[in-house]
Chimera marker file (.cmm) of the C-alpha trace (Angstrom):
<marker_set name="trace">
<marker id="1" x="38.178" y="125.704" z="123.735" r="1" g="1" b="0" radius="0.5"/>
<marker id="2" x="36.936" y="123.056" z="121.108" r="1" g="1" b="0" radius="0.5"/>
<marker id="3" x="38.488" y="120.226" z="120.047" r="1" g="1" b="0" radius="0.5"/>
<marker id="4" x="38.895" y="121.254" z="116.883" r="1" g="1" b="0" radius="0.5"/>
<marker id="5" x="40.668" y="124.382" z="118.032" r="1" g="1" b="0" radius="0.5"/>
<marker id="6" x="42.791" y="122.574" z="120.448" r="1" g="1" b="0" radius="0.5"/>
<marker id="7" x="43.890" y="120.365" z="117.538" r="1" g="1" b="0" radius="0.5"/>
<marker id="8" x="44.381" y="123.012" z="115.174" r="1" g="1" b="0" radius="0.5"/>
<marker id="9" x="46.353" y="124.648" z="117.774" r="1" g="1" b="0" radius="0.5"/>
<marker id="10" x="48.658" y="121.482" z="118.728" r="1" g="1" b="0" radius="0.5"/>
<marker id="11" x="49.122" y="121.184" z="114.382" r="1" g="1" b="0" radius="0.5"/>
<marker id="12" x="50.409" y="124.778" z="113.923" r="1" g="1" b="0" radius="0.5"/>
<marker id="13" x="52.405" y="124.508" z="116.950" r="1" g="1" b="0" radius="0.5"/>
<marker id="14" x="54.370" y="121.149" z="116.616" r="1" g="1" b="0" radius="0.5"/>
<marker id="15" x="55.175" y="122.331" z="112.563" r="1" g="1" b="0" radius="0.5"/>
<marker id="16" x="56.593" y="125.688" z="113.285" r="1" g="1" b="0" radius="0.5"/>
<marker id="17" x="58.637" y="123.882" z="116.248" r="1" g="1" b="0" radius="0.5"/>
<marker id="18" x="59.683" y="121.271" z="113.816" r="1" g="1" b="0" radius="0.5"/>
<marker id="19" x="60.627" y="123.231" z="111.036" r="1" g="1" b="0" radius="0.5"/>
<marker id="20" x="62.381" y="126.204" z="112.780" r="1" g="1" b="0" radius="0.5"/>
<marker id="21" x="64.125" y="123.536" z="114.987" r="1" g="1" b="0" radius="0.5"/>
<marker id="22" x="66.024" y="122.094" z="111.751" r="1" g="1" b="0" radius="0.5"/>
<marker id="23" x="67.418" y="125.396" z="110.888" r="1" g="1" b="0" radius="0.5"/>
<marker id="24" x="68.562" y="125.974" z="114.745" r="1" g="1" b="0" radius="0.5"/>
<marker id="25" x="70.286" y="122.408" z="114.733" r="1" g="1" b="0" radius="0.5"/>
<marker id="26" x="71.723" y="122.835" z="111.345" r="1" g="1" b="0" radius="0.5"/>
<marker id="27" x="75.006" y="124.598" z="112.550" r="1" g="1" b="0" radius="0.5"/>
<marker id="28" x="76.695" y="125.090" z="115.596" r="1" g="1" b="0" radius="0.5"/>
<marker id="29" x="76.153" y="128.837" z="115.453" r="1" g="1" b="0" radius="0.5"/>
<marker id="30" x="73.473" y="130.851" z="116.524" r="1" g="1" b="0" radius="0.5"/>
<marker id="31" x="70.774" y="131.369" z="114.534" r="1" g="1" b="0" radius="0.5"/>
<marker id="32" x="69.511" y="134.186" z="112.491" r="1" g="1" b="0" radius="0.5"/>
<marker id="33" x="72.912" y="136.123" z="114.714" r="1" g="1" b="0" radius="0.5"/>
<marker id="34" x="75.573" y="134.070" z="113.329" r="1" g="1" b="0" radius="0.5"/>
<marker id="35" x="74.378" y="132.118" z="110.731" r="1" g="1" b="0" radius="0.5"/>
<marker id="36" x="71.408" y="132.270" z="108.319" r="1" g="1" b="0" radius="0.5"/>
<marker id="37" x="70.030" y="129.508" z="105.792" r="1" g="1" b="0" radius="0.5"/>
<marker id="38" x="70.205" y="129.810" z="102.448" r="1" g="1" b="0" radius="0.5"/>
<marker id="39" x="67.746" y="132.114" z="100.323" r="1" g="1" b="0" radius="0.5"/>
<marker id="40" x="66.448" y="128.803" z="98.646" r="1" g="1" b="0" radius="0.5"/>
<marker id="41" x="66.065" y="126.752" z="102.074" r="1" g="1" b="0" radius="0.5"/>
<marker id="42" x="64.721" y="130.007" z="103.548" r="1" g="1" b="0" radius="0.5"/>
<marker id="43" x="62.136" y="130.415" z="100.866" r="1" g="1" b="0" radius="0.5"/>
<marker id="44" x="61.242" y="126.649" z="101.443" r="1" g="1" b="0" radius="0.5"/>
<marker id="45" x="60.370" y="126.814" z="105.250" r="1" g="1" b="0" radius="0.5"/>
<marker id="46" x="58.395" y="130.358" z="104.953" r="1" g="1" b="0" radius="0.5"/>
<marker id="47" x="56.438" y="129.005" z="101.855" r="1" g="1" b="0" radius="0.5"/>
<marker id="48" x="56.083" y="125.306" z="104.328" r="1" g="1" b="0" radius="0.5"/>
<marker id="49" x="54.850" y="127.412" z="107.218" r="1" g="1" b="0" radius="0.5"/>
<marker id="50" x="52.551" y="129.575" z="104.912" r="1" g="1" b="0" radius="0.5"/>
<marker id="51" x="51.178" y="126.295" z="103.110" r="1" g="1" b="0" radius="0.5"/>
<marker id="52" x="50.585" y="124.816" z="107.098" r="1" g="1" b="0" radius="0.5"/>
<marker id="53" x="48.905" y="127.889" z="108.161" r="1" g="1" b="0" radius="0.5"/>
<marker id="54" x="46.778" y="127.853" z="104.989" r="1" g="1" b="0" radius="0.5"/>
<marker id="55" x="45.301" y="124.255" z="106.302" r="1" g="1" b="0" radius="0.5"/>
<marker id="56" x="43.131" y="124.813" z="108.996" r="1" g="1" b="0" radius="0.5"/>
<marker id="57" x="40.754" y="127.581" z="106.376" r="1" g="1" b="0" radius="0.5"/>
<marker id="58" x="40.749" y="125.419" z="102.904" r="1" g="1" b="0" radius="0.5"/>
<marker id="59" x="38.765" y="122.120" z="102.561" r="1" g="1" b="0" radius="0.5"/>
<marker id="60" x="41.750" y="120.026" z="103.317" r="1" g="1" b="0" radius="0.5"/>
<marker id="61" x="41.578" y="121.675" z="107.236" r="1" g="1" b="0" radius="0.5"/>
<marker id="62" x="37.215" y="120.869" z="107.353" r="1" g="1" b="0" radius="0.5"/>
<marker id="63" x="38.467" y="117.029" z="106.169" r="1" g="1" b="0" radius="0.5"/>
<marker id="64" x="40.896" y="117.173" z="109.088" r="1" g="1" b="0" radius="0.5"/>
<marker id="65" x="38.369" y="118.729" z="111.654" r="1" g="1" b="0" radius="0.5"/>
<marker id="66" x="40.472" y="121.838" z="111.696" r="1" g="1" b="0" radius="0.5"/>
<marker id="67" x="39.106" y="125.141" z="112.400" r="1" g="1" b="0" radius="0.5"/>
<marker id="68" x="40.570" y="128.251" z="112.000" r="1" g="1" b="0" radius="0.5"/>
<marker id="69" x="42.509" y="129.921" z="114.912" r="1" g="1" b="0" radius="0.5"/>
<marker id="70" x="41.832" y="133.463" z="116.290" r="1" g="1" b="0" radius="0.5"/>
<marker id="71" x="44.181" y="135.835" z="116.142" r="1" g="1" b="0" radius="0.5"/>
<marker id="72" x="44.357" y="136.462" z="120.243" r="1" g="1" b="0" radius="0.5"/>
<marker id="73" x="45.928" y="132.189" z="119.825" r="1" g="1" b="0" radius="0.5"/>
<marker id="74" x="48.898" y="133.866" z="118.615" r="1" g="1" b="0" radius="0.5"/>
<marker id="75" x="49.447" y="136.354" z="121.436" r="1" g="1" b="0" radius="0.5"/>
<marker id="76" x="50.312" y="132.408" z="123.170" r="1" g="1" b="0" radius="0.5"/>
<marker id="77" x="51.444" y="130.448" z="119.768" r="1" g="1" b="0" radius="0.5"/>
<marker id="78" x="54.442" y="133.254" z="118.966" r="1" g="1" b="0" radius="0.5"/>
<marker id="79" x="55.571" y="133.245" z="122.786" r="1" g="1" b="0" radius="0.5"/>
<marker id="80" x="55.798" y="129.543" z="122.693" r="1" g="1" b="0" radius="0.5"/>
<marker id="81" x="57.317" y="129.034" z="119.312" r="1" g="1" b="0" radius="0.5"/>
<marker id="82" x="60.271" y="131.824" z="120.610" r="1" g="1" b="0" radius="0.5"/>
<marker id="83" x="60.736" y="129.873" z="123.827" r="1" g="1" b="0" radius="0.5"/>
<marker id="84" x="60.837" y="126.877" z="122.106" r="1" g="1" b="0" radius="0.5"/>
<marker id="85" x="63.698" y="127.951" z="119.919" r="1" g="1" b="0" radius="0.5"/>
<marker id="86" x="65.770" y="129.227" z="122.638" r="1" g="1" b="0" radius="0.5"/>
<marker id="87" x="65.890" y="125.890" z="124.750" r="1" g="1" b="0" radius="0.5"/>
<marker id="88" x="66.594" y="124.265" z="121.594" r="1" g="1" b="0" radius="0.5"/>
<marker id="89" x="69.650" y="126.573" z="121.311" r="1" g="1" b="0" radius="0.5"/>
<marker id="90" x="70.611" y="126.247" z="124.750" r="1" g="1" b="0" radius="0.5"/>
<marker id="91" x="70.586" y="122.407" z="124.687" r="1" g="1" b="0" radius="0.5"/>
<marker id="92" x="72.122" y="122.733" z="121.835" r="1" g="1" b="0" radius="0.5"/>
<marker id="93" x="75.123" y="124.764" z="122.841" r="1" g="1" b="0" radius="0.5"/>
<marker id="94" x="75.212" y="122.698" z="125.742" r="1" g="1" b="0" radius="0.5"/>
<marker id="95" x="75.404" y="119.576" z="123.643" r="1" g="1" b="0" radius="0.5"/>
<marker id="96" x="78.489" y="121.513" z="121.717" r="1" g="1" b="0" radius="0.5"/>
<marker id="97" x="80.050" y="122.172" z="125.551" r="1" g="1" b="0" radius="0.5"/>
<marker id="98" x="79.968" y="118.458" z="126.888" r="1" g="1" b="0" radius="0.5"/>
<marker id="99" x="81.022" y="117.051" z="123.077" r="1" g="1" b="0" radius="0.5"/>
<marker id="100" x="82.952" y="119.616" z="121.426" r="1" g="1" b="0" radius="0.5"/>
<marker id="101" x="81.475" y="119.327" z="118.450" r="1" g="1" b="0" radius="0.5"/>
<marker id="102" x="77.817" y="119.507" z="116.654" r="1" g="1" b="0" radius="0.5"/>
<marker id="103" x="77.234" y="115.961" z="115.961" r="1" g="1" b="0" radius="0.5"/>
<link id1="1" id2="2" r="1" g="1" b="0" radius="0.2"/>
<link id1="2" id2="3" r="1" g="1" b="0" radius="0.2"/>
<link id1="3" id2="4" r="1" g="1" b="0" radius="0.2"/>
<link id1="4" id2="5" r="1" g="1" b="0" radius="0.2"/>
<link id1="5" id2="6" r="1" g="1" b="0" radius="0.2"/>
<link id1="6" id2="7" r="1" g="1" b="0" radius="0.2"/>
<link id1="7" id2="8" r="1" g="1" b="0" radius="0.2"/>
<link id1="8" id2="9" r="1" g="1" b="0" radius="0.2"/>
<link id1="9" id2="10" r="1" g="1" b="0" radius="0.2"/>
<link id1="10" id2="11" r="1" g="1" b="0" radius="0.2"/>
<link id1="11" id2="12" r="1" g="1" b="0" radius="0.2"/>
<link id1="12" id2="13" r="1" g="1" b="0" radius="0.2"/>
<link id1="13" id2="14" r="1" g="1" b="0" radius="0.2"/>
<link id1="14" id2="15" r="1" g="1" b="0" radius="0.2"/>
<link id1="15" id2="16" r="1" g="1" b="0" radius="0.2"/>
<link id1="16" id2="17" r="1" g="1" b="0" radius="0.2"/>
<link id1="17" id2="18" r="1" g="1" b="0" radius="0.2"/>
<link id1="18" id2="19" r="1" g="1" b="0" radius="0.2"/>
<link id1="19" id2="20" r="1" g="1" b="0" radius="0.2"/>
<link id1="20" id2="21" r="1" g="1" b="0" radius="0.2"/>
<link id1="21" id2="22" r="1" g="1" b="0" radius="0.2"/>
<link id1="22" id2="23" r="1" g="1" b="0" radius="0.2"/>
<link id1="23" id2="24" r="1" g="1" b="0" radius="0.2"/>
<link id1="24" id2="25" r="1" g="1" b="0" radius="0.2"/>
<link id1="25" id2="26" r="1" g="1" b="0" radius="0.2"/>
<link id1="26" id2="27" r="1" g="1" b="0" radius="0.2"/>
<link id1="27" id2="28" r="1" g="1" b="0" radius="0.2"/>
<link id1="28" id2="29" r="1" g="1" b="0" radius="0.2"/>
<link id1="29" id2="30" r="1" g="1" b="0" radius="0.2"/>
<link id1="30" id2="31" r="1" g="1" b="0" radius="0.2"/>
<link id1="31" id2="32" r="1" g="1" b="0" radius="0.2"/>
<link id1="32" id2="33" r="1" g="1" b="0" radius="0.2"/>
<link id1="33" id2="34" r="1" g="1" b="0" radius="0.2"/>
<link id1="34" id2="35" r="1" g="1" b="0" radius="0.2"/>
<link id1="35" id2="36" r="1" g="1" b="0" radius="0.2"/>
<link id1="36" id2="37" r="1" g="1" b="0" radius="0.2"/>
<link id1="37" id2="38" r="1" g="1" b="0" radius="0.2"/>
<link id1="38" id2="39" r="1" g="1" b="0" radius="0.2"/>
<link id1="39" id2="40" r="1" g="1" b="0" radius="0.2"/>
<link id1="40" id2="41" r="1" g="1" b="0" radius="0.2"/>
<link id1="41" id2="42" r="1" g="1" b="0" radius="0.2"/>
<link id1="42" id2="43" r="1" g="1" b="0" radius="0.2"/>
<link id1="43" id2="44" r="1" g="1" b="0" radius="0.2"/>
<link id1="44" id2="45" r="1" g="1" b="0" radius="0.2"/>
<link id1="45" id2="46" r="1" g="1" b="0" radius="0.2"/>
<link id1="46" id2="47" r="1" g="1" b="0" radius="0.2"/>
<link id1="47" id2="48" r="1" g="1" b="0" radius="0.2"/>
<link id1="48" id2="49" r="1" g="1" b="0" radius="0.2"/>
<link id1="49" id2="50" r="1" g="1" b="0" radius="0.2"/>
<link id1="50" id2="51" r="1" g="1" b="0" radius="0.2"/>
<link id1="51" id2="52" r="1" g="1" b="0" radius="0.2"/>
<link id1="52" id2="53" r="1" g="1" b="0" radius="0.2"/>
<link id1="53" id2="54" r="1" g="1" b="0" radius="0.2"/>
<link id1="54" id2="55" r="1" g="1" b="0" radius="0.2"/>
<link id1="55" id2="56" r="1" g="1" b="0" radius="0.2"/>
<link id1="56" id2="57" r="1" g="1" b="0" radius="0.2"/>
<link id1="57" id2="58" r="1" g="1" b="0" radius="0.2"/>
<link id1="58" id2="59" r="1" g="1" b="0" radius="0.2"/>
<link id1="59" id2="60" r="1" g="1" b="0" radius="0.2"/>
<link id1="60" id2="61" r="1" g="1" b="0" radius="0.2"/>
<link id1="61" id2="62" r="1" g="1" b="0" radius="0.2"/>
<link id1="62" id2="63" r="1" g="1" b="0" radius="0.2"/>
<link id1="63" id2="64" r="1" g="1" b="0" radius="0.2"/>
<link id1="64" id2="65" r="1" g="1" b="0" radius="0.2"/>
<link id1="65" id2="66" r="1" g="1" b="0" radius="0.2"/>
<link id1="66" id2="67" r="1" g="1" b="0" radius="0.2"/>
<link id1="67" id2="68" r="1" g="1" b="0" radius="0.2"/>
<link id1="68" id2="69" r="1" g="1" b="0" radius="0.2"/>
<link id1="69" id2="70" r="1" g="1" b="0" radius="0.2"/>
<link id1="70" id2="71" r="1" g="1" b="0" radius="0.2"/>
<link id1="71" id2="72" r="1" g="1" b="0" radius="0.2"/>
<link id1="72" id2="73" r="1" g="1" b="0" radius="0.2"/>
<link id1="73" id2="74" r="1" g="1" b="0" radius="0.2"/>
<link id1="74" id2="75" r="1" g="1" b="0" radius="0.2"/>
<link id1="75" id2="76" r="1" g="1" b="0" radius="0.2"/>
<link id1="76" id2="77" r="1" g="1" b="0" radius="0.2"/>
<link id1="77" id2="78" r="1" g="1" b="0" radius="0.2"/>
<link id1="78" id2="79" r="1" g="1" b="0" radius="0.2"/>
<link id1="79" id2="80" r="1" g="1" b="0" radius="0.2"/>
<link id1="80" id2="81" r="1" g="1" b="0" radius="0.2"/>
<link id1="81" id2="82" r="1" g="1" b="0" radius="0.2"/>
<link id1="82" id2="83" r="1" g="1" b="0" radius="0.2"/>
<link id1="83" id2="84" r="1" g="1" b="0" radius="0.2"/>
<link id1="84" id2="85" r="1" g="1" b="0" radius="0.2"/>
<link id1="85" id2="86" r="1" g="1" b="0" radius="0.2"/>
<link id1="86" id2="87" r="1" g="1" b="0" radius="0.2"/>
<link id1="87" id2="88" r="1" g="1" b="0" radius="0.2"/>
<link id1="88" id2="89" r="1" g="1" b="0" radius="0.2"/>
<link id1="89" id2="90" r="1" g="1" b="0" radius="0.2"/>
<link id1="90" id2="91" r="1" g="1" b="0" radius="0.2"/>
<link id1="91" id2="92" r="1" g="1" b="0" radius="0.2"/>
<link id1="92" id2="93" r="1" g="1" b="0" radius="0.2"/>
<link id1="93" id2="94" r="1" g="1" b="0" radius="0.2"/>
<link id1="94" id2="95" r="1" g="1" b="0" radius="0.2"/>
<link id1="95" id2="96" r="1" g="1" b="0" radius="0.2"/>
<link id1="96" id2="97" r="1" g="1" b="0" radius="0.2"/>
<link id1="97" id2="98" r="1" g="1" b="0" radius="0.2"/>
<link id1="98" id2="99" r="1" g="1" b="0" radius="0.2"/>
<link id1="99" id2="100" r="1" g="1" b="0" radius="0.2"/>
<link id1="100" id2="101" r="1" g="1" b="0" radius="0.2"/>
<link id1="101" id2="102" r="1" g="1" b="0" radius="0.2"/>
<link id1="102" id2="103" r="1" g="1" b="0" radius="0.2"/>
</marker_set>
């Protein structure tokens, strides 16, 4: 794997974490099962992720020594992202358990 892959990679990665993290912390509920975001704020983090993904094949991604990612990455990246989201949920309800309440 390059470098440029590996930061590509570690990019696409850290913003899907951090923007599908916000939504998990946002309520005390679960995600997506009990709750759900707004159709604005929804619209907002698909169109964020879309614009990130976009990176990596415009100019902006060459200036940033980005390169795009092939598509068996995902077959990892989607895996990750999922498991990512449920021990943010878990630590999240567990957070809930020991304070009784969502900050």
């Amino acid at each position: 794997m390059s470098d440029a892959m590996f930061q590509t990679g570690w990019f696409a990665e850290s913003m899907w974490s951090q923007i599908l993290v916000i939504h998990i912390i946002r309520t005390p509920k679960l995600l997506f099962i009990q709750s759900h975001a707004s159709a604005s704020a929804t619209l907002l983090t698909m169109t964020g992720i879309a614009v990130l993904m976009a990176i990596p094949v415009i100019p902006l991604g060459t200036m940033l020594r980005f390169t795009p990612l092939p598509l068996s990455y995902f077959a990892c990246f989607l895996p990750c992202i999922l498991l990512y989201m449920l021990l943010a949920t878990s630590l999240k309800k567990a957070y809930i358990r020991h304070y009784e309440e969502l900050l």
